[in-house]
C-alpha atoms as one frame of an Amber mdcrd trajectory, in Angstrom:
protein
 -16.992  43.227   1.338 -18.033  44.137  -2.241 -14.659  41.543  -3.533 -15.714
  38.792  -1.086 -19.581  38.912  -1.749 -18.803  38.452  -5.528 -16.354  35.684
  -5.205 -18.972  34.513  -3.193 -21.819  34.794  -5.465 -19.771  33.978  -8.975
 -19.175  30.358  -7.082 -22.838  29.829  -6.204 -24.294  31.317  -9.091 -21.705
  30.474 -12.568 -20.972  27.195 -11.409 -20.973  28.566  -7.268 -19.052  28.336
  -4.638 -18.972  26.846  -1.024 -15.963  28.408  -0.140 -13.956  31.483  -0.706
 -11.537  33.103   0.980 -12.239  36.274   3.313 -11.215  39.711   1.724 -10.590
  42.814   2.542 -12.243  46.046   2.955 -11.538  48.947  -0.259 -10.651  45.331
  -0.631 -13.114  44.420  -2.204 -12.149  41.962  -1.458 -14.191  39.699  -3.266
 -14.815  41.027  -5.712 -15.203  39.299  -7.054 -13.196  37.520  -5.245 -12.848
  37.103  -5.247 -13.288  37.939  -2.244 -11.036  37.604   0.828 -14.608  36.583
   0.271 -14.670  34.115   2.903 -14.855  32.274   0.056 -17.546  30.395   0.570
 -21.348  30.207   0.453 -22.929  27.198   0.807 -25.193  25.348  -1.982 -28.873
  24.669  -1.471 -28.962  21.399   0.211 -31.545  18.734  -1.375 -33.641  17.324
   1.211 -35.897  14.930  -0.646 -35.933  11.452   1.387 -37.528   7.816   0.439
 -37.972   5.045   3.152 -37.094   1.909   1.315 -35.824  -1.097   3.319 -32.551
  -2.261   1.869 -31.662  -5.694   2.989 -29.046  -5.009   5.562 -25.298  -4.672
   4.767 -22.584  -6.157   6.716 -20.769  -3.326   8.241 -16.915  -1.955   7.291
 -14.886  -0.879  10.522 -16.609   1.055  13.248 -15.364  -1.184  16.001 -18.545
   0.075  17.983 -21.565   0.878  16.064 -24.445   2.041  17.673 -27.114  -0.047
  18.653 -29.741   2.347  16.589 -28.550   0.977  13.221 -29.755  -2.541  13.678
 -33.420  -0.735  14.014 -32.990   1.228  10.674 -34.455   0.686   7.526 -34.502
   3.428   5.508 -30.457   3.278   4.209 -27.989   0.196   4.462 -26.821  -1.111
   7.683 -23.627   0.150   6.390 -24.149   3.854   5.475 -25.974   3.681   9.302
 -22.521   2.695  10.782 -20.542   5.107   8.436 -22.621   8.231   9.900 -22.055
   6.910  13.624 -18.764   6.568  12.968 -18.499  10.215  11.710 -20.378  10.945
  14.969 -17.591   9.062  17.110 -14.425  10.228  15.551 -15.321  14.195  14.859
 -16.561  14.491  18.574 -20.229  14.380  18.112 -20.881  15.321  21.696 -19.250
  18.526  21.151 -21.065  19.516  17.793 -22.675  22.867  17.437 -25.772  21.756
  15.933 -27.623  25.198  16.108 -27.702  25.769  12.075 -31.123  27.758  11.448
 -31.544  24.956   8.328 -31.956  22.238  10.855 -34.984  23.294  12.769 -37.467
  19.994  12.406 -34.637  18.128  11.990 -33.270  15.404  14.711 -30.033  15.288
  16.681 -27.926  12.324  15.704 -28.379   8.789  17.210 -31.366   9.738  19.141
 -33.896   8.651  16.036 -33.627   5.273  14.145 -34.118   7.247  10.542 -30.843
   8.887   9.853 -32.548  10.733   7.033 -34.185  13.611   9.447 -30.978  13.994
  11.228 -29.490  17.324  11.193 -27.446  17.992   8.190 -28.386  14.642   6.307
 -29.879  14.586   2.521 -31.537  11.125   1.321 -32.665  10.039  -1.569 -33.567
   6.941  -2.988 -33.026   5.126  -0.059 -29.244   6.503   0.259 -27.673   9.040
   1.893 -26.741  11.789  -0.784 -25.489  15.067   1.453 -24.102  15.706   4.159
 -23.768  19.063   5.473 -21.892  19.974   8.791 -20.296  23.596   8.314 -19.285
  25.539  11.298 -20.313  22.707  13.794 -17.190  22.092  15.693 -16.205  18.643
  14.260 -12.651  17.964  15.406 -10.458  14.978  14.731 -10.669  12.712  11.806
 -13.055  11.825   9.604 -13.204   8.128   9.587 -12.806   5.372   7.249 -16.130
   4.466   7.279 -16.892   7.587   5.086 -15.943   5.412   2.583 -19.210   3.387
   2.525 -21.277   6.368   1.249 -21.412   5.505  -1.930 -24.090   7.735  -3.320
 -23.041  10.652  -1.450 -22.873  13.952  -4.065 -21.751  16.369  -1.662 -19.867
  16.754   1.487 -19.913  19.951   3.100 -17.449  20.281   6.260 -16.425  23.255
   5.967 -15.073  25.620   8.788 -14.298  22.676  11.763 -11.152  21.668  13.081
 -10.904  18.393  10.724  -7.415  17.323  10.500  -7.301  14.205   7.985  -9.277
  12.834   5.290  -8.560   9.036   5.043  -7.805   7.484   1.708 -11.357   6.089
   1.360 -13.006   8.985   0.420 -11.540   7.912  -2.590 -14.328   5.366  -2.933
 -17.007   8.008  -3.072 -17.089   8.060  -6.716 -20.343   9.841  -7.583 -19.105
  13.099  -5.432 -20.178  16.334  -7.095 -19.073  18.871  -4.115 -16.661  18.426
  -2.026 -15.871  21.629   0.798 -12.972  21.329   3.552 -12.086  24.677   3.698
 -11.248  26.073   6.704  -9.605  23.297   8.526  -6.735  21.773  10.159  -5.700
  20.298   7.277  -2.122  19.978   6.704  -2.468  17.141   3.593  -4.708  15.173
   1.228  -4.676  11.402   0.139  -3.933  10.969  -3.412  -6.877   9.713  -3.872
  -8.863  13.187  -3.916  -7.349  13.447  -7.397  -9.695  10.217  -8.455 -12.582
  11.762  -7.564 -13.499  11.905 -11.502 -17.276  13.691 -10.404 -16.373  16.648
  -9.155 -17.731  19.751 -10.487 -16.804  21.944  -7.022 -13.567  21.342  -4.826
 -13.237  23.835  -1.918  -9.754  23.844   0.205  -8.945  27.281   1.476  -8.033
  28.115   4.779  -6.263  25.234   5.503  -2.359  24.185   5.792  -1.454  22.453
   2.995   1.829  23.208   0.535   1.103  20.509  -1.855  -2.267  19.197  -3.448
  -2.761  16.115  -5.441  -2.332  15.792  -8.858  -6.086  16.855 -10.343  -5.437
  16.168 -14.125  -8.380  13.251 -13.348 -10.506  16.081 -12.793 -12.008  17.285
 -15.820 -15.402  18.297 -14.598 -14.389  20.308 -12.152 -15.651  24.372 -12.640
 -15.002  25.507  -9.239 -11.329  25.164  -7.226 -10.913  26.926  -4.310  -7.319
  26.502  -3.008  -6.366  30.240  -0.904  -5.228  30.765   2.128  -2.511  27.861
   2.166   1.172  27.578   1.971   1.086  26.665  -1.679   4.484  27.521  -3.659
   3.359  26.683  -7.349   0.131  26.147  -9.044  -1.049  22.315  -8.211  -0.177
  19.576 -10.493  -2.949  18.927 -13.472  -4.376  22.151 -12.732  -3.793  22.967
 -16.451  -5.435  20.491 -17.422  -9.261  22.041 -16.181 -10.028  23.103 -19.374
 -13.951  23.510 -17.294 -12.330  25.477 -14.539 -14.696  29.097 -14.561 -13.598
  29.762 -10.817  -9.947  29.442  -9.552  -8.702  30.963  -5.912  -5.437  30.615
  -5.202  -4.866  34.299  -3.296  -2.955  34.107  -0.165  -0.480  31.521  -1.107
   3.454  31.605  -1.169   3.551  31.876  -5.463   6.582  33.556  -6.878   5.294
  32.758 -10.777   2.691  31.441 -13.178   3.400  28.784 -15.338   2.664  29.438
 -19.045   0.149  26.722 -19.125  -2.593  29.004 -16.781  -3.033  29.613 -20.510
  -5.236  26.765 -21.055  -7.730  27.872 -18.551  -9.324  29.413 -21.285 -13.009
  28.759 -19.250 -11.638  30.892 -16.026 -14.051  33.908 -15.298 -13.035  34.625
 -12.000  -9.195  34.386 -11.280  -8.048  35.100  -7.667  -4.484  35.944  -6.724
  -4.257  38.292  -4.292  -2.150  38.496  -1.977   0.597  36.002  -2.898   4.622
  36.737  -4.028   4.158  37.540  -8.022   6.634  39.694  -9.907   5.038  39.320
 -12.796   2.591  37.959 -15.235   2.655  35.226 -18.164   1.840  36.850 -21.312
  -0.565  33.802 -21.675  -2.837  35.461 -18.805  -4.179  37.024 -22.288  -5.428
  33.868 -23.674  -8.172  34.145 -20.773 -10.101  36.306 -22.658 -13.578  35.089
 -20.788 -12.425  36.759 -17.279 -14.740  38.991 -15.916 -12.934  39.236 -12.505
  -9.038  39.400 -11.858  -7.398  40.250  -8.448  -3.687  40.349  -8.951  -3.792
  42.737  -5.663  -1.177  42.466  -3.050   1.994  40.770  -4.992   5.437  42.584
  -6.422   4.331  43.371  -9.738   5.984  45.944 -11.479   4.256  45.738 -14.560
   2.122  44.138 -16.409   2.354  42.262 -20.040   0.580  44.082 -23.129  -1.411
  40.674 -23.556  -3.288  41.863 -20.460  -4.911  43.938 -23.307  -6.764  40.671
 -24.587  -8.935  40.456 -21.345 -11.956  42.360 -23.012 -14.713  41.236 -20.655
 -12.791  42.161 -17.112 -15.501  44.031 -15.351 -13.563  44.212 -12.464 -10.009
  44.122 -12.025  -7.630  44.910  -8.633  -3.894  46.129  -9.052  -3.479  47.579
  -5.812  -0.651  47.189  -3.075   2.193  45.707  -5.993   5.037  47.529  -7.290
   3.385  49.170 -11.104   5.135  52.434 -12.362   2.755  52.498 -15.271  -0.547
  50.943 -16.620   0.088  49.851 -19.740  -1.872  51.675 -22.594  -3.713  48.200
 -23.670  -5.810  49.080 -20.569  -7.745  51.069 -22.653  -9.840  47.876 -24.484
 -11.464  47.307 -20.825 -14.676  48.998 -22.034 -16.786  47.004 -19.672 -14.422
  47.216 -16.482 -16.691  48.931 -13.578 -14.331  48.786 -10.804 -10.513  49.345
 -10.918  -8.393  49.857  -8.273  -4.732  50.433  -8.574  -3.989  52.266  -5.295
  -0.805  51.756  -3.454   1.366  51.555  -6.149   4.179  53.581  -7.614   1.958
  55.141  -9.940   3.387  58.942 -11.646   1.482  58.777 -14.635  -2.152  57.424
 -16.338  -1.523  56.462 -19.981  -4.540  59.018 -22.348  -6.100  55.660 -23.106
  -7.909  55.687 -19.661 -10.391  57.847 -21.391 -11.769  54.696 -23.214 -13.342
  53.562 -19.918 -16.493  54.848 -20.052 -18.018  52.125 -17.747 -16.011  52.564
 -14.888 -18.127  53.543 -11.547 -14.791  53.152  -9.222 -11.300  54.515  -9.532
  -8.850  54.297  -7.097  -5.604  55.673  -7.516  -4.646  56.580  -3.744  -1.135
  56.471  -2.472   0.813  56.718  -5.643   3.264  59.575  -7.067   0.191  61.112
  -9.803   1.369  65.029 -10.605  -1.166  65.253 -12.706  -4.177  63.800 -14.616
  -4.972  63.398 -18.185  -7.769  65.537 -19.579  -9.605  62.102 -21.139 -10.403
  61.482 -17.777 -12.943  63.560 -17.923 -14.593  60.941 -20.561 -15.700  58.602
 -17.872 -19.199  60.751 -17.000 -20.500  57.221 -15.110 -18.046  57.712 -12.348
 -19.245  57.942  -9.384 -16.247  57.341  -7.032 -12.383  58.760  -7.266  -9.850
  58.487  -4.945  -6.732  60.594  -5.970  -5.446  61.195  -2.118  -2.329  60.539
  -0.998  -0.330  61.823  -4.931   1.703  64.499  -5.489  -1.287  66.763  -7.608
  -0.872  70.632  -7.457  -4.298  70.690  -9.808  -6.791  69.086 -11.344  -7.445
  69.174 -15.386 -10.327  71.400 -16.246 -12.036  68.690 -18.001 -12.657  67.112
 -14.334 -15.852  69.120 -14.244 -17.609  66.491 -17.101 -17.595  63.844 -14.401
 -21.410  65.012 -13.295 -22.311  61.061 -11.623 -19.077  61.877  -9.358 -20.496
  61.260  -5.354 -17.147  61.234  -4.102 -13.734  62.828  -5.021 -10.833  61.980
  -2.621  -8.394  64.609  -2.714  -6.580  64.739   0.543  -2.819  64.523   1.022
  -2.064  66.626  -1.687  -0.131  69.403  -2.413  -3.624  71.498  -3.215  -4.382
  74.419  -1.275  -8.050  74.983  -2.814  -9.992  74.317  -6.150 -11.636  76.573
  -8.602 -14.934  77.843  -7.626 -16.261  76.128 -10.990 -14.908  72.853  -9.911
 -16.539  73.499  -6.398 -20.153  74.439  -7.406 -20.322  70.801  -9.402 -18.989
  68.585  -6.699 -20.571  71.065  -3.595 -20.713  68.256  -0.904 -18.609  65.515
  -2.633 -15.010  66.350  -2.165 -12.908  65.331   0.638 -11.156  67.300   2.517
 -14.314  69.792   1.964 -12.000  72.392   2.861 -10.362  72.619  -0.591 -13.269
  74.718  -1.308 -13.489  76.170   1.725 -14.500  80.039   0.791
């Protein structure tokens, strides 16, 4: 949970999210991130409203509107019809409608003032939100979304939506925009004219090929896991803004050079994809705080990696490595590492200079022993060294006094020194390693 809840918080809190992807468990996943995170939390919906009585506009499609716009005054005739249409063509019958933020508000079509229905934001006499997450739209979302002018966000998240029309295009002065976990198998080009947007949120969905976004300079947030992506999206490069990016759980096989330019990224997602190895321009992103390169075919990873001086958290595990490389030791803020499942058989001296780590896992690798500078990381409080090949543990092991757990099973160890014992007396696993 610990990956997914940060994924989740980095997006609502540096620039935050609406959607990440789920994660895992040791999984963090995420982190940051990054978490496998579900990624996505949902913004804080504005709710202001204004009743102003715009002369009626003549409506655009919707070859049945309801009755109930002719009575309303408080938007356009026209932004009346484009909700009813939404209504029609996403099943409205069928809708959930049971989210805890829409007590006091009004079921759709059954009030002429579209403003208190449930998941509508209006301001200025406009409608500016609309949130419908997890509320069992289905279908397509009409045309008529089109005539929305002033809407800043559109929140549809988790439904089973499967095409956006071309006219969302028109929605110029869109800030958010969250489809993620859909139907979805493409997107109009237009999506890539949608010059506002500061979030874009498509995981979970079934697309292998996303619009060029080069239009997109504002964008900070880009959510794009959990599709059947083969290469990073055209323009991507080109979001110099970009501080979140989730592409984990794709079908990449490389990096282009140019993730380079990213050089705003702080949280960088790409677990669980087809990577064998790493652009030694991944060091130009020297603001990263949070990198999961989990779950790919690494077998190594570039020196450059060296440059990433603010990673606080950083996951390795389930890839191919033989070897961390010794530039690991200039991650003097990284808290959490985990580099389990690997091919691990030895940990470079330089792992000593991470005296801020509070988790190390280095399960299910080939370790025969340990460095004694590991023993210079006294704010550990977790390590997870089952599943190697150690016969014993370096006597310099004792210094690690914050230590809560140490993992030792599935080892060849028989028992540990009594010294080694009275420190950690309740905290290592199997307990019957000192056994007396």
């Amino acid at each position: 949970m610990r990956r997914t809840i940060f994924f989740l918080i980095i997006c609502l809190s540096v620039l935050l999210p609406t959607a990440c992807a789920p994660i895992r468990s040791t999984q963090i996943e995420s982190a940051p991130v990054l978490s496998q995170t579900n990624f996505l939390l949902d913004t804080p919906a504005i709710t202001s409203t204004s009743s102003t009585s715009p002369v009626p506009a003549s409506t655009v499609g919707a070859s049945q509107p309801s009755p109930i716009c002719v009575s309303v005054t408080e938007i356009p005739y026209s932004e009346c019809v484009a909700l009813v249409a939404l209504y029609r063509d996403t099943g409205g019958e069928s809708w959930i409608m049971n989210n805890e933020e829409w007590v006091d508000k009004d079921n759709w079509l059954e009030t002429a003032t579209p403003c208190s229905w449930a998941g509508i934001a209006c301001a200025d006499g406009h409608v500016i939100e609309i949130s419908l997450g997890l509320n069992g739209l289905t279908g397509e979302i009409p045309p008529e979304i089109g005539d929305l002018s002033h809407l800043t966000r559109l929140d549809l998240i988790d439904n089973q939506l499967s095409r956006v029309p071309a006219e969302i295009g028109n929605l110029t002065g869109l800030m958010e925009l969250n489809l993620a976990f859909n139907n979805l198998s493409s997107l109009p080009e237009e999506i890539g004219t949608l010059t506002s947007l500061t979030a874009l949120y498509l995981a979970g969905n079934e697309l292998s090929a996303i619009p060029d976004m080069s239009a997109l300079a504002d964008l900070t947030v880009l959510n794009l896991a959990e599709n059947n992506l083969s290469e990073m999206p055209q323009g991507t490069a080109n979001l110099k803004n970009l501080s979140a990016l989730g592409l984990a759980s794709n079908n990449l096989s490389n990096l282009p050079a140019e993730i380079g330019n990213l050089t705003n990224l702080i949280n960088l997602d790409l677990r669980g994809n087809h990577l064998e190895n790493l652009p030694p321009e991944i060091g130009k992103l020297t603001r990263l705080t949070w990198l999961d390169i989990s779950g790919n075919k690494l077998s190594g990873l570039p020196p450059e990696i060296g440059s990433l001086t603010n990673l606080t958290e950083l996951y390795l595990e389930n890839n191919k490595l033989d070897n961390l490389p010794p530039e690991i030791g200039a991650f003097t803020k990284l808290s959490w590492l985990t580099a389990f499942d690997n091919r691990l058989d030895n940990l470079p001296p330089e792992i000593g200079y991470l005296t801020a780590l509070i988790v190390l896992d280095l399960q299910g690798n080939n370790l025969s022993d340990l460095p004694p500078e590991i023993g210079n990381l006294a704010d550990l409080n977790i390590l997870y060294l089952s599943g190697n090949n150690l016969s014993g543990l370096p006597p310099e092991i004792a210094k690690l006094v914050n230590l809560t757990e140490l993992g030792l099973d599935d080892n060849p160890l028989t028992s540990l020194p009594p010294e080694l014992c009275a420190n950690f007396q309740g905290k290592v696993i199997p307990a019957l390693l000192c056994a007396p």
